[in-house]
N, C-alpha and C positions, 0 to 999 in steps of 0.2 A: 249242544244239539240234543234234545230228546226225541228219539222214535216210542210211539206209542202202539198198542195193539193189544191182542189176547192172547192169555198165556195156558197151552195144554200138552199135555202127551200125545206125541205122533203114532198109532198103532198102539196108544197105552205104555209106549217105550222110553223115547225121547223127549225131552220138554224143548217146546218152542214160541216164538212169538210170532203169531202171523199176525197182520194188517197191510196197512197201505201206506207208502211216501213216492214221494218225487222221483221218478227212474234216472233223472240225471244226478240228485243226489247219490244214489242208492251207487251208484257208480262211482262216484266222488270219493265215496268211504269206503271203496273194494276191492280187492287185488284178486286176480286168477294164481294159484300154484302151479306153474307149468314142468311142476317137477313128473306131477301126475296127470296133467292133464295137455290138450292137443292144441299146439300154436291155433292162436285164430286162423279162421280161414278167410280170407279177405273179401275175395266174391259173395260170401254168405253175408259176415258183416255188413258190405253193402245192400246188399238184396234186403236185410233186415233193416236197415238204415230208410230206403224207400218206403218202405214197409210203414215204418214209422211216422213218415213225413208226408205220406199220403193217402195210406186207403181209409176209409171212408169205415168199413167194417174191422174196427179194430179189437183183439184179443190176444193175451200171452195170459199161459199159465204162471203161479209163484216163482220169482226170482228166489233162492234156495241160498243164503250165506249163512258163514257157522259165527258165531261169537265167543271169546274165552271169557270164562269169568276168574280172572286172577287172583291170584292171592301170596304175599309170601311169608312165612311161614316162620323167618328171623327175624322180622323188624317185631321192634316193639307192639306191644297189643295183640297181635295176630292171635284168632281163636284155632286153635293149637289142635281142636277134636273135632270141628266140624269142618266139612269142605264146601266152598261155595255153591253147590246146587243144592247140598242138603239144609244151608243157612238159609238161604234165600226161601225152600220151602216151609223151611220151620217159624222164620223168624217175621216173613212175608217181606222180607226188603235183602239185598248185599249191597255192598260198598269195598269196591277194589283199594287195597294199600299198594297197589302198582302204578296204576293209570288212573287213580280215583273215579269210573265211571261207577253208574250208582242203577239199580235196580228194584223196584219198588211194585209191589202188589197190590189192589183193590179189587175186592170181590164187589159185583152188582148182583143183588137177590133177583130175581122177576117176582113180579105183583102178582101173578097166577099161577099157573100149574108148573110142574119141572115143565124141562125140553128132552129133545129126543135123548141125550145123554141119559136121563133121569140123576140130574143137577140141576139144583134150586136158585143157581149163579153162575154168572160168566168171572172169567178172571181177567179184569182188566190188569195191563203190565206197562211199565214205564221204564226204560231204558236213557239214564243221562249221559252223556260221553263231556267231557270236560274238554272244551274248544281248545285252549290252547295245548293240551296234549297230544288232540285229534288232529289241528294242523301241524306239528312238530313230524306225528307218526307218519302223516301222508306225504311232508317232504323227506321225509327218509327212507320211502316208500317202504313202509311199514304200516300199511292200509291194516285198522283194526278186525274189521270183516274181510272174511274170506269167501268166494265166490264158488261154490258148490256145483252148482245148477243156473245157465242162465249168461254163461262170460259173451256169448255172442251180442244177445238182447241190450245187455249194458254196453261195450263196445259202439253197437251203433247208438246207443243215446247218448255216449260219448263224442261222437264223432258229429250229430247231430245239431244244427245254432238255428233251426227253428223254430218259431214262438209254439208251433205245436208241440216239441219234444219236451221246450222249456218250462212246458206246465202239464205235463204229462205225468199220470198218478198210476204206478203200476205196486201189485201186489206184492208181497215178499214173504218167507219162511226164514225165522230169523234163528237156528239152532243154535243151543248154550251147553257150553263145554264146560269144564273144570280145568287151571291151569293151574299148579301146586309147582312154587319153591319153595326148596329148603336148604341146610347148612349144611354140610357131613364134614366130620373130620378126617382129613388123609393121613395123618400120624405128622402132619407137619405145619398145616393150618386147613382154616375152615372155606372150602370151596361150596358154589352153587350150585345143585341139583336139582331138577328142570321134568319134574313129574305131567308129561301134555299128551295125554289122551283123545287131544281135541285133531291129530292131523290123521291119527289112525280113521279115527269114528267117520273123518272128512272123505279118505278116499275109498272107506268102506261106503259111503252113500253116495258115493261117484259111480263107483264100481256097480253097486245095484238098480240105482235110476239109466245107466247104461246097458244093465245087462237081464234086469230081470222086465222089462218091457220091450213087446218088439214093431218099433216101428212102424209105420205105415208105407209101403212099396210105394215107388213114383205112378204106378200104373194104378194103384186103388185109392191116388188123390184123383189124380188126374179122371179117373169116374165118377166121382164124386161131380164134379162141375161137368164134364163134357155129356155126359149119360143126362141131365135133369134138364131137358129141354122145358119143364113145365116152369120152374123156380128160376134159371138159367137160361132166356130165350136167347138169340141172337144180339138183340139189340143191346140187352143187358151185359150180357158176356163181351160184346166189343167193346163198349162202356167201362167195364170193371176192368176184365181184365186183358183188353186188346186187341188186335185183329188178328192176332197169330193164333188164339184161340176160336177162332170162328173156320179159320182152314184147318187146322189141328181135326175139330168135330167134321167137317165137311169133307175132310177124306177118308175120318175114320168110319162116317155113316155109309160111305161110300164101299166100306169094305165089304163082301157078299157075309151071306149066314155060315155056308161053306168054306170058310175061309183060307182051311188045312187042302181043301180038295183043288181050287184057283190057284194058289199061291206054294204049295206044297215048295216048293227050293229058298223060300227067304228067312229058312233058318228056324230053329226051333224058340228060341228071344221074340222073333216078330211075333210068332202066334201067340206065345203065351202073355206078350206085352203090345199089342198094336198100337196102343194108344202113345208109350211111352217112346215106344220106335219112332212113330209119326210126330211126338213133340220133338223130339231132337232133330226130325229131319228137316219139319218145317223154321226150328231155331235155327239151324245152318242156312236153309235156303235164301230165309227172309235176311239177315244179318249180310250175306255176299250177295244180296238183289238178285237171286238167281231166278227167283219168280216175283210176280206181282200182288196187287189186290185187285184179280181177277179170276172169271170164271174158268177161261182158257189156260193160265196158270194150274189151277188147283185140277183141270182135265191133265194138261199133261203130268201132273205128278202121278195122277194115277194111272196113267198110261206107262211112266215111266217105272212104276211098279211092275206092269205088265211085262214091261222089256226086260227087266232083268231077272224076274223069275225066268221067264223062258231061258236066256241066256245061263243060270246060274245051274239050271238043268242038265248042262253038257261038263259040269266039272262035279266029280265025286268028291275033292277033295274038300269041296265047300259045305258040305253036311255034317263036316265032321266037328267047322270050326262055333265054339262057342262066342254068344252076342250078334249084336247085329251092327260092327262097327264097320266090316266090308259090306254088309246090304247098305248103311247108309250112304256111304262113300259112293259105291258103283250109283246110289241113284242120281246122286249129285254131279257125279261127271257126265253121267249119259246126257243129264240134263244142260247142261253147257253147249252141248253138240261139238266142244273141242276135242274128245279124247276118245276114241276106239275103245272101248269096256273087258276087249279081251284080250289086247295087250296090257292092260292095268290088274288083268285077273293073271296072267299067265306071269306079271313081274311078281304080284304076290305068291304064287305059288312057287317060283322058281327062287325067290329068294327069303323062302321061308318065312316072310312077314305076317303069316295068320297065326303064326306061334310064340308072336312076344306081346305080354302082358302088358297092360296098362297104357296101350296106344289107343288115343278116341280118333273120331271120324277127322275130327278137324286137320289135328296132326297128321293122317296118313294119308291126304288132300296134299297137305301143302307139301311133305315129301314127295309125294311122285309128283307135285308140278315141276319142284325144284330139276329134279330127275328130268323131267320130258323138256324143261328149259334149257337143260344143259345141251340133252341131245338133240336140241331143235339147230345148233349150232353144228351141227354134224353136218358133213355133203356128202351124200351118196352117188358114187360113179358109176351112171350104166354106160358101157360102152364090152365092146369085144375085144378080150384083153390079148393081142397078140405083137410081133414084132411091128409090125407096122404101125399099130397106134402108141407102141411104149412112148413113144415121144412126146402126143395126144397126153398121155396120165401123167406123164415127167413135170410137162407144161401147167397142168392143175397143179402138182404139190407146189412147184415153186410157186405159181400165182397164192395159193395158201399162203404157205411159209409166208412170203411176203408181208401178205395183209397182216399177219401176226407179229411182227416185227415192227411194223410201221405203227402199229396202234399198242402197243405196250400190254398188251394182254385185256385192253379193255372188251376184246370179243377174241374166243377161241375159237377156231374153225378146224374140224378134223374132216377130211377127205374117208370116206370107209370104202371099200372094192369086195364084194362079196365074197370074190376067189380067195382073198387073204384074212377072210374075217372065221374065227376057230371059237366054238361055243365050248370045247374039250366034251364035248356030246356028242352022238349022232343026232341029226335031226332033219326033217325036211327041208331041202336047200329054197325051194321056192316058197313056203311061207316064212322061212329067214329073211328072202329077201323082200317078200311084202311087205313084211312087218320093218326091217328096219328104212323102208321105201316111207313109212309114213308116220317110224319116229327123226326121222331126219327134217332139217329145216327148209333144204334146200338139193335138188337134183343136177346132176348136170350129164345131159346125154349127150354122147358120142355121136353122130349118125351119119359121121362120114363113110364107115361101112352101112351097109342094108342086112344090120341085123335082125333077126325076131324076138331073139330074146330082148332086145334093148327096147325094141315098139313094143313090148310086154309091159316092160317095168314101166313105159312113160305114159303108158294106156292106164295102168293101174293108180299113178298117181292124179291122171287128168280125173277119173272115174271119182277118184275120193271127193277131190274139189268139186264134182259137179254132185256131189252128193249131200256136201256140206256149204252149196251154193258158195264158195268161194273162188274167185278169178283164177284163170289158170296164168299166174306170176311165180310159182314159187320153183320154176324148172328154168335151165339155161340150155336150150340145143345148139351144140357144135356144130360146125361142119368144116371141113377141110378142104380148101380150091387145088389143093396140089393133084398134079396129074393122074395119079396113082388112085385116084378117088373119083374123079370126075365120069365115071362110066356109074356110079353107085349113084340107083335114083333117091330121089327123098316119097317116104310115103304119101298118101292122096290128103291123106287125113291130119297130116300135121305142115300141110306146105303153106297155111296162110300165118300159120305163127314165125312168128321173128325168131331167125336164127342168127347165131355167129358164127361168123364166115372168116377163116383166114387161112392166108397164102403160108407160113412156117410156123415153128412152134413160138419163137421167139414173140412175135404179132399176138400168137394166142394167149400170152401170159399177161400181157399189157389188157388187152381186151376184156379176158376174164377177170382182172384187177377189176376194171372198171365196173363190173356186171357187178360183182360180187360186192363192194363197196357201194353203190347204189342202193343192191336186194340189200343187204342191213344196215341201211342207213348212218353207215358212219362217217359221211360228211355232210 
């Protein structure tokens, strides 16, 4: 194999060979040291992988590997007083007694004046690697070149069996090290000593292409394209690079001038990155179909913005958190219309979840579904808990019990009774019982007495469903024919709904089986 190129000093420092070959070659012959450097990251990989295999505007700066130039120092012949960078300079060629790869010099004058160097020649350079060495090293995976700058890029042209990758010419900076063995004597025989200043130099230029440049924010790419309506129209931008960027710009133009004065509660992140908030939100939206490609979608995202500034308004504790991983979250459920926002604010708050690190929108979504799944399996009892209906609540746990029993745990069902439910807090007992009225899955009232409190709780639940245009199915009414009950009217407002009716408790357990195995479908 020969790589050809030109050979100069990096900053006047370092000598190197930059030019051009094959990116899936340049991979072939290269290994990452992951002693210093960070596991691939797989998503990136791929993203770089498309990258490769389709857009149309294609650019990557220098692929950056180091090279040794060997030598040792006890085999016969070895020049004993020069080291391979300074032979190569002097001599204008080296030739490894290790790996025999071979390096050779040609200056090209110019026909005219210097160049900006003010150098009268370029330094053409030829680097030979002797094939059957080369394949020996790489199935030993002892890749000659080492990957500097750039493991991600290669990766996906590794990864990559496109006829576009497969002829794909990317750049490269090919640094040349000095690698010195020699013999010493231990006072017993003569061992090898392994003089490589080539892994220090390696992570010294890791460490500064990491550290002494800094990055570009996701929010100062992401203006770059969303900001240049002239260069970037519409049509273009859905073209390049997809529909999610046309809602991205459409909500961000949507955003006022004032933005701090409208929006003041969604967090110090939004304002100073709107755009970057808005990409991640419409990547979650579009990815769970939670909106469309329409215009009434991209209204209520910003409406949905609306709603939970205003809401995020009545918690102080929420100014305090940094990012916008609960603004995105909360828009996301509100936007569902499944989930009450301030029961999902009030479990973050309460179980400290704004305070652990490294949780994204996605993750803290699917935990409190998991959550409201669980407790959607809950029955909440309203009824008037006294001697006379004990028998009433007996008859629910057993019909439970039951159905837990017969189905092996494929559905948990817990009965909760507000009188017996203990937060180890004070707290208000009726928005206790609203809130867990509407984390629960399933109701069952009592209304063989002519309670108020009970037409509370089953008014409140009727209210949500007709709020969330949902059937009112998710409630079971009791009623008792026994004598003791039959003077107790039934309200005006609930007497076309189907009740259940029975003569002992015994009846009612059977009954409520039925009801309940039905309402979750498990047969």
């Amino acid at each position: 194999m020969i790589i050809r190129g030109i050979l100069d000093r990096s900053l006047s420092s370092q000598l190197c060979i930059r030019g051009f070959a094959p990116i899936k070659e340049l991979a072939r012959i290269s290994q990452a040291d992951y002693s210093y450097q960070r596991n691939p990251i797989y998503k990136q990989q791929e993203d770089i992988r498309t990258f490769l295999d389709k857009e149309e505007y294609l650019f990557f700066p220098e692929v950056i590997l180091s090279f040794k130039l060997k030598t040792d120092l006890s085999l016969k012949g070895a020049n004993l007083t020069v080291q391979p960078l300074q032979e190569l300079e002097t001599t204008r060629k080296f030739t490894s007694n290790v790996d025999n790869s071979k390096v050779r010099l040609k200056p090209v004058p110019y026909k005219s004046a210097v160049d900006i160097r003010g150098k009268e020649s370029v330094e053409l350079v030829e680097l030979e690697l002797d094939d059957t060495v080369l394949l020996d090293l790489i199935a030993q995976n002892k890749h000659p070149f080492h990957r500097v700058d750039g493991n991600h890029r290669l990766k996906a042209a590794e990864s990559s069996n496109t006829s576009k990758v497969k002829t794909m010419i990317a750049p490269f900076c090919i640094i040349l090290n000095d690698y010195i063995i020699n013999e010493q004597f231990d006072g017993e025989k003569n061992i090898k000593v392994y003089d490589d200043k080539n892994q220090i130099f390696e992570k010294i230029v890791f460490h500064n292409i990491n550290t002494k440049t800094i990055p570009l924010t996701s929010e100062e790419n992401l203006k770059v394209i969303i900001d240049d309506t002239d260069n970037f129209p519409d049509t273009f931008l859905k073209e390049k690079f997809g529909w999610k960027f046309i809602v991205i710009r459409k909500i961000f133009k949507d955003l006022p001038e004032n933005v701090k004065d409208v929006y003041p509660n969604l967090g110090t992140e939004f304002l100073k990155n709107p755009r970057t908030f808005t990409e991640q939100l419409i990547t979650l939206l579009l990815r769970n179909k939670i909106i469309t490609k329409s215009k009434k979608s991209i209204a209520n995202v910003n409406q949905a913005l609306k709603d939970i500034n205003q809401l995020f308004g009545n918690y102080e504790f929420i100014k305090n958190i940094d990012g916008y991983v609960l603004t995105v979250a909360s828009v996301y459920l509100h936007l569902t219309k499944d989930y009450n926002i301030n029961i999902f604010i009030n479990w973050i708050k309460n179980n400290h979840i704004e305070k652990l690190n490294g949780l994204d929108a996605e993750s803290l979504i699917s935990i409190y579904k998991k959550l409201r799944e669980a407790k959607s399996k809950q029955i909440f009892v309203s009824m008037q808990f006294c001697n006379e209906t004990k028998p009433h609540y007996d008859a629910i746990v057993k019909a439970v019990d039951e159905i837990n029993k017969e189905f092996n745990n494929d559905i948990k069902l817990k009965e909760i009774r507000i009188d017996k439910f203990n937060r180890g807090h004070s707290y208000e007992i009726n928005d206790a019982i609203l809130e867990l009225i509407e984390e629960s899955g399933l109701l069952i009232a009592d209304i063989s007495k002519h309670n108020g409190n009970v037409y509370h709780e089953l008014g409140y639940l009727m209210g949500l469903n007709q709020g969330k245009e949902l059937k009112q199915e998710n409630f079971i009414l009791i009623k008792s024919n026994e004598d003791k009950f039959k003077d107790n009217r039934v309200g005006f407002n609930i007497t076309s709904i189907q009740q259940l009716r029975f003569d002992n408790p015994l009846q009612l357990v059977e009954k409520l089986k039925e009801s309940i195995i039905t309402y979750y479908n498990l047969k």
